[in-house]
C-alpha positions, 0 to 999 in steps of 0.5 A: 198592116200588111195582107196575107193571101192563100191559094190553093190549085188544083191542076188536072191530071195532064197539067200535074205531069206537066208541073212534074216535068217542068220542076225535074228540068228546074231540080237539073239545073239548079243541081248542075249550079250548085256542083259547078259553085262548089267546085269553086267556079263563079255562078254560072250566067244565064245565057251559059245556063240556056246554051247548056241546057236548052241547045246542047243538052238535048243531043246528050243522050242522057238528057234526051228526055227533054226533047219531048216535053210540052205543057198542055193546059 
């Protein structure tokens, strides 16, 4: 027999604009995989991924919002 668990959280308002946050980082990321996958190059490789998106993205002025994220819990 197998268990079946629920949870339920309930952050507070500064951990729900952090959540927030972190998920649209996750939605860029996995929305720049899917363009690059299908025009037909291979899946990109995490160390590709963090260089992109972790050191060279943060001096693109369009992704300067992510110079300034911190999760405070």
């Amino acid at each position: 027999m197998k268990a079946r668990y629920r949870y339920r959280c309930y952050p507070t308002p500064s951990q729900k604009l952090g959540l927030a946050k972190l998920f649209g980082c996750v939605r860029v990321v996995f929305n720049f995989c899917i363009s690059e996958y299908k025009g037909g190059k291979k899946k990109p490789k995490n160390a590709k991924l963090q260089k992109q998106f972790i050191t060279q993205a943060k001096k693109l002025e369009e992704r300067a919002w992510r110079k300034h994220q911190t999760i405070q819990g």
